[in-house]
Structures are given as structure tokens and as C-alpha cells.
MDAnalysis code that builds the backbone (N, CA, C; Angstrom):
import MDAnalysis as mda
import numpy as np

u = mda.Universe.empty(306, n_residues=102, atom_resindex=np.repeat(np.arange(102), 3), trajectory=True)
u.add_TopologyAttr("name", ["N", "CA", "C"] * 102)
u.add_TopologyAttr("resid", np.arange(1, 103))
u.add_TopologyAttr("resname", ["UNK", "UNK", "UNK", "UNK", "UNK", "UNK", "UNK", "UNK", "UNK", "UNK", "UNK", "UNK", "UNK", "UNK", "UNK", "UNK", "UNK", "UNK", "UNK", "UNK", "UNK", "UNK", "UNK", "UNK", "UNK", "UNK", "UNK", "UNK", "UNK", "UNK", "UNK", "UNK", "UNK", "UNK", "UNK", "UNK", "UNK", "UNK", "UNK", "UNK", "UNK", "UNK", "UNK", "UNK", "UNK", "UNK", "UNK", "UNK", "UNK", "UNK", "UNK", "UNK", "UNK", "UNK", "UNK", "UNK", "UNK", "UNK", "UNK", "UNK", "UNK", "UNK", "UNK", "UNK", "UNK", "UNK", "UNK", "UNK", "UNK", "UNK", "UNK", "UNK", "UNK", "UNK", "UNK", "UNK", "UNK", "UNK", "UNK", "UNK", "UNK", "UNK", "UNK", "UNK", "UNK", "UNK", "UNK", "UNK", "UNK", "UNK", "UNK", "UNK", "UNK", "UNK", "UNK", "UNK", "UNK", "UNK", "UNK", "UNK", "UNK", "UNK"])
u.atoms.positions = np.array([
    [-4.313, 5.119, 24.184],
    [-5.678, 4.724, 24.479],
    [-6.333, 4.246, 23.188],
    [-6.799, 3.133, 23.004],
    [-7.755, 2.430, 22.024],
    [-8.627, 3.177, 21.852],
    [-9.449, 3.125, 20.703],
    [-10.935, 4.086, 20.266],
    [-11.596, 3.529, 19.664],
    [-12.912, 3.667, 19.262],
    [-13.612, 2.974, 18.224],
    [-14.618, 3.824, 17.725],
    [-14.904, 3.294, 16.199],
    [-16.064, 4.004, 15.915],
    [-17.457, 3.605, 16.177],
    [-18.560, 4.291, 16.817],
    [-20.005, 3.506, 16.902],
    [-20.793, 4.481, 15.991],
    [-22.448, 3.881, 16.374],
    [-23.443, 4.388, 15.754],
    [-23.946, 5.665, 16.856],
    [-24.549, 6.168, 16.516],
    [-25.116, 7.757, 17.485],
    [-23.948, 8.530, 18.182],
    [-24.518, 9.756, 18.997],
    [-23.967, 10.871, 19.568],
    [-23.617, 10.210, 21.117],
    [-22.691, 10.156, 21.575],
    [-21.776, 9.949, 22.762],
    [-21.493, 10.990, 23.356],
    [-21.267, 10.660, 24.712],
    [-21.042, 12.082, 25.763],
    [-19.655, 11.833, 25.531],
    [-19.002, 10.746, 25.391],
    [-17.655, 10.631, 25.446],
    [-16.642, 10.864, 24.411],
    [-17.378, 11.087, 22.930],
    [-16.734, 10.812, 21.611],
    [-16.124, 11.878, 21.764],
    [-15.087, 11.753, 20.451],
    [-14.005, 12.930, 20.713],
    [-14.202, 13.499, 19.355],
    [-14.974, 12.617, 18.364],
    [-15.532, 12.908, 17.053],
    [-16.655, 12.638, 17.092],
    [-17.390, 13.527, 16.434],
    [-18.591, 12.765, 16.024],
    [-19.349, 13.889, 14.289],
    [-19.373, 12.677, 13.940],
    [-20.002, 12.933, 12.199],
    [-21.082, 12.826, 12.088],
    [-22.043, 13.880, 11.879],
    [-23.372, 13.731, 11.190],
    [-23.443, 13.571, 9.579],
    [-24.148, 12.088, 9.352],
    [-24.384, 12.169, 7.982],
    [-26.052, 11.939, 7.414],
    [-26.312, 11.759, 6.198],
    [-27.350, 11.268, 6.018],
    [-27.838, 10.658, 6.824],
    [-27.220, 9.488, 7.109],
    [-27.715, 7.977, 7.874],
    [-27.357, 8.412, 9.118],
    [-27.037, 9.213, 9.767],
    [-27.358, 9.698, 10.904],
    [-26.173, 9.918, 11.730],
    [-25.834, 10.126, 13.142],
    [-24.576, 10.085, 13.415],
    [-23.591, 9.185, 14.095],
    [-22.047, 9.408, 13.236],
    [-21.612, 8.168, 13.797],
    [-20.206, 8.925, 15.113],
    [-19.504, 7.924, 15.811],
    [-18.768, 8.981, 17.439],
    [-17.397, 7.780, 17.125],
    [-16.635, 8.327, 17.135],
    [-15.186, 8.078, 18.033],
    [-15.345, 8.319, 19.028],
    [-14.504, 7.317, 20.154],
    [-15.198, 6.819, 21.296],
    [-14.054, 6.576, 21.981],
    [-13.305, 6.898, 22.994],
    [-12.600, 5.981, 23.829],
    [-13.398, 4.389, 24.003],
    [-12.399, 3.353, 23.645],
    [-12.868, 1.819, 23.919],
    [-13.443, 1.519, 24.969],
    [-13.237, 1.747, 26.176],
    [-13.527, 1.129, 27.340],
    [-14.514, 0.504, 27.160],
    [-14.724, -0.552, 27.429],
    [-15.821, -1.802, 27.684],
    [-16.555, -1.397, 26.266],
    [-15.805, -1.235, 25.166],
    [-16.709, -1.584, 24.092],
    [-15.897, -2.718, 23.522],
    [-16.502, -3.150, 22.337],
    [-16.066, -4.129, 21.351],
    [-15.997, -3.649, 20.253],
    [-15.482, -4.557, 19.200],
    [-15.377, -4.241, 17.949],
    [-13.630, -3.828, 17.399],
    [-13.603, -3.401, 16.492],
    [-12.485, -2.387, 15.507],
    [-12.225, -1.562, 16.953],
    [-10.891, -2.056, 17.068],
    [-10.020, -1.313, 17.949],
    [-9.010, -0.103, 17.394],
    [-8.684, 1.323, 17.661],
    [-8.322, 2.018, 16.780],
    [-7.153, 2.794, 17.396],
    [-5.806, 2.733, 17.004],
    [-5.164, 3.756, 18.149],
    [-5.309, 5.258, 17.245],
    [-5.029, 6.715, 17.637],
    [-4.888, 7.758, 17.008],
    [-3.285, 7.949, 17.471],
    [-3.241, 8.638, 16.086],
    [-1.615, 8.959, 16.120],
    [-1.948, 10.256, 15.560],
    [-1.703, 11.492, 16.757],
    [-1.596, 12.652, 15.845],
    [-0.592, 13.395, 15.864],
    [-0.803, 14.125, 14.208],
    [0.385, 14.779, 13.232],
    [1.075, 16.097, 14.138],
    [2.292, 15.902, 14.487],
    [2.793, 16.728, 15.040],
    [3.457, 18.152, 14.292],
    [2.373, 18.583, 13.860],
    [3.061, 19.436, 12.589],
    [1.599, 20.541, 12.282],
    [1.507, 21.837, 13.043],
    [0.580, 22.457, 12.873],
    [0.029, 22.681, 11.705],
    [-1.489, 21.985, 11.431],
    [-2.021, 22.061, 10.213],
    [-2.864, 22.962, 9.772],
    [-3.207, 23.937, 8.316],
    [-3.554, 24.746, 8.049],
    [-4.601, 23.906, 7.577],
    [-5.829, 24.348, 7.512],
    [-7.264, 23.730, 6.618],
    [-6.750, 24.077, 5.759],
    [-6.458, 24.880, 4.491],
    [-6.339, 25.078, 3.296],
    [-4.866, 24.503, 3.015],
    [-4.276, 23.493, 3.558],
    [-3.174, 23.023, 3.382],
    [-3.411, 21.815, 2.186],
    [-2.883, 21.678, 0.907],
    [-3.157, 21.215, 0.182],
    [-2.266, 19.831, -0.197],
    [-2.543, 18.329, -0.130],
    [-1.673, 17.352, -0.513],
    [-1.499, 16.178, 1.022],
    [-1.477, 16.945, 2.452],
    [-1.327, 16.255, 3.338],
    [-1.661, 15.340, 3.654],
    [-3.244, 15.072, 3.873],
    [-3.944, 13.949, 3.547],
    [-3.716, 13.111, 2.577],
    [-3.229, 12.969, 0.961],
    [-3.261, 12.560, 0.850],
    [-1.615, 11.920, 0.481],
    [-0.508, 12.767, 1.029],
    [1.112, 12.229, 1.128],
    [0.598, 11.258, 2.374],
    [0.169, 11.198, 3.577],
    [-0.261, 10.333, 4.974],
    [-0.646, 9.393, 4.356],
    [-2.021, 9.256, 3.772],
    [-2.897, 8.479, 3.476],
    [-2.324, 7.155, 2.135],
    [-1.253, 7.874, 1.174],
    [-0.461, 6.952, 0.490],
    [0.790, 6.459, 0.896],
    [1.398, 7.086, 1.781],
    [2.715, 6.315, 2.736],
    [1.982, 5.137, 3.528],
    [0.699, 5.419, 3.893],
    [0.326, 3.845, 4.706],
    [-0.341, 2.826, 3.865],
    [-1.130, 3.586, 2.846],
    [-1.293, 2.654, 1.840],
    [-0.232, 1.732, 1.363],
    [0.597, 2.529, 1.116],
    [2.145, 1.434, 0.681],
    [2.443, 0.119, 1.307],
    [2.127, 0.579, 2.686],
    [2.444, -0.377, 3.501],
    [0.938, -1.535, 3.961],
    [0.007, -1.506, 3.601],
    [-1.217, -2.229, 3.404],
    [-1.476, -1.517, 5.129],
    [-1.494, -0.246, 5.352],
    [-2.177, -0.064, 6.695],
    [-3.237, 0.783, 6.345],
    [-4.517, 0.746, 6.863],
    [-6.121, 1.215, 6.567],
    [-5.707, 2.361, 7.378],
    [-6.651, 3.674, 6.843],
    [-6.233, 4.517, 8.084],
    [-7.801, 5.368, 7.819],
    [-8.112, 5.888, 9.059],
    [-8.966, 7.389, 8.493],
    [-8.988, 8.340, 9.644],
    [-8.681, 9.676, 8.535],
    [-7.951, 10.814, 8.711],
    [-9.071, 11.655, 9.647],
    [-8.837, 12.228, 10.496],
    [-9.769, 13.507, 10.633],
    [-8.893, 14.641, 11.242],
    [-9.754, 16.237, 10.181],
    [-8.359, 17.132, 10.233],
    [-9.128, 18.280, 11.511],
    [-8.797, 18.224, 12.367],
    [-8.934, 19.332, 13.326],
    [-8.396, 20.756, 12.989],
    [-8.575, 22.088, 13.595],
    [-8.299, 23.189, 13.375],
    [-6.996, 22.952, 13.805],
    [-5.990, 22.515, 14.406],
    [-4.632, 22.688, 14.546],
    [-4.081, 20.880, 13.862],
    [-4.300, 20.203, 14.380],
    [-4.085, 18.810, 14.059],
    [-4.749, 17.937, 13.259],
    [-4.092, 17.042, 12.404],
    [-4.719, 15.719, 11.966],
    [-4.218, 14.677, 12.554],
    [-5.838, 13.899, 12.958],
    [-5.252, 12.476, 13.603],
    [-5.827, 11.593, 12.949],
    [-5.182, 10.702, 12.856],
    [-4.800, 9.328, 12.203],
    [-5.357, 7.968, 13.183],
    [-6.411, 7.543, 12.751],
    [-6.697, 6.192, 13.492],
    [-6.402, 5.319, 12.438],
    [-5.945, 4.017, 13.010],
    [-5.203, 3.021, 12.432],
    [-5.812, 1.891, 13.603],
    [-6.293, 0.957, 12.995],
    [-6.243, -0.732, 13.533],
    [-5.182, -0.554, 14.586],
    [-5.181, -0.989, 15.807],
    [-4.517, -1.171, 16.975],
    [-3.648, -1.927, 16.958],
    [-3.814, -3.158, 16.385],
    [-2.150, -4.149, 16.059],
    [-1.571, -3.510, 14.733],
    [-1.927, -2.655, 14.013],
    [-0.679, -1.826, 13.300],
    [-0.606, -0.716, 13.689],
    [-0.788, -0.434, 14.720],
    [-0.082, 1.276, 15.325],
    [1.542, 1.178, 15.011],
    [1.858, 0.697, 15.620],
    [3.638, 0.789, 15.856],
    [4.067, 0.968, 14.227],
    [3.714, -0.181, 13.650],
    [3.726, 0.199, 11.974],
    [3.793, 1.618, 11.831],
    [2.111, 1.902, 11.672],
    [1.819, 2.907, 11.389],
    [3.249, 4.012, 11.522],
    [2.863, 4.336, 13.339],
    [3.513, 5.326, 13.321],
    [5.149, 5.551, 12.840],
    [5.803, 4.070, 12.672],
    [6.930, 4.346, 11.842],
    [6.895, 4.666, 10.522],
    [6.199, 4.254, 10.101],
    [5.928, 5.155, 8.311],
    [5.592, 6.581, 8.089],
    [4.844, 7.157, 9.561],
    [4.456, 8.606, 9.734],
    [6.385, 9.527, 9.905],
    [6.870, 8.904, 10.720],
    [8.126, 9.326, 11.166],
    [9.074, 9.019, 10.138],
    [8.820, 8.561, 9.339],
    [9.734, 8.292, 8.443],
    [9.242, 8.705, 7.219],
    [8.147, 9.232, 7.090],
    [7.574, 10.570, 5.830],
    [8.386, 11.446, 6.622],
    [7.913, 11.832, 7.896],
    [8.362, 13.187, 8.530],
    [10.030, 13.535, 8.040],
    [10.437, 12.599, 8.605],
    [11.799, 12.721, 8.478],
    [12.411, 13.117, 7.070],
    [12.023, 12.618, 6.381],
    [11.978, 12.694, 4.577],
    [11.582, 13.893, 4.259],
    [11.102, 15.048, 5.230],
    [10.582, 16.499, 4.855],
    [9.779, 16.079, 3.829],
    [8.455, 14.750, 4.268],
    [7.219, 14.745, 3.201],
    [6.456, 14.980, 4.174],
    [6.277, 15.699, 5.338],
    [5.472, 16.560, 6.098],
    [5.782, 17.994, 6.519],
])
């Protein structure tokens, strides 16, 4: 399922960030526009005080010129990525994994 990020609080978001400038929602796409986003999440139960993860993920896709942003849930981190590089994506995730760099 596609996602996107908007401006304000959504009944539908599956995230949503309060900041200064107010709040922004991950969104299932449906009939929106914009930055299309797939989530790919880390199949690998994550500890909050887990130290390096974010940023071993975040430089394996860098490598590969894929944008990503992270958000770490109490069991999972998921990974939204631009929608025409998902498949990318998630082969560079599986292929850290595999490498025991997750």
C-alpha cells in the first residue's frame, strides 16, 4: 500500500508528528497526491536503546542514492522509501540482513 506524508492530524495516519510548525500524518494514499511512499518494515525485533541501526539502514540506502525516512516503533522500524524505488530499496535491506548487518 502507497503512503504519504501531509500537513495536520488524520483519522487515518498511521504516524503522526507533532512539531513546532505543527502536525505532520503518514497517511495511506488513497485519492491523495503528491510523494508516493511504500513502507518496508524491519523484520527484526527492535530495542529503543538499540544503538547503530538507523544509521547501518539509513547508509546501505544512501549508497545506493535511495532517500529514506525511518520511524522506530516499540517493536519495529519502518522504512518509507519513494514508491518507484521500493523493490531497490528492499533489496539492499535483504542484503544488509543477510550480511548479519541487522
Amino acid at each position: 500500500m502507497p503512503y504519504c506524508f501531509v500537513a495536520g492530524r488524520h483519522e487515518d495516519a498511521i504516524v503522526i508528528v507533532v512539531e513546532a510548525e505543527g502536525p505532520s500524518s503518514i497517511v495511506p494514499a488513497t485519492g491523495r497526491t503528491g510523494l508516493l511512499l511504500r513502507r518496508i518494515t524491519l523484520d527484526v525485533s527492535t530495542d529503543l536503546e538499540l544503538v547503530g541501526l538507523t544509521a547501518k539502514v539509513a547508509s546501505a540506502l544512501a549508497a545506493e542514492s535511495i532517500p529514506a525516512n525511518v520511524v522506530a516503533g516499540l517493536h519495529h522500524d519502518h522504512i518509507f522509501v519513494p514508491e518507484p524505488l521500493a523493490d531497490r530499496a528492499l533489496a539492499v535491506l535483504q542484503n544488509l540482513a543477510s550480511g548479519s548487518g541487522l
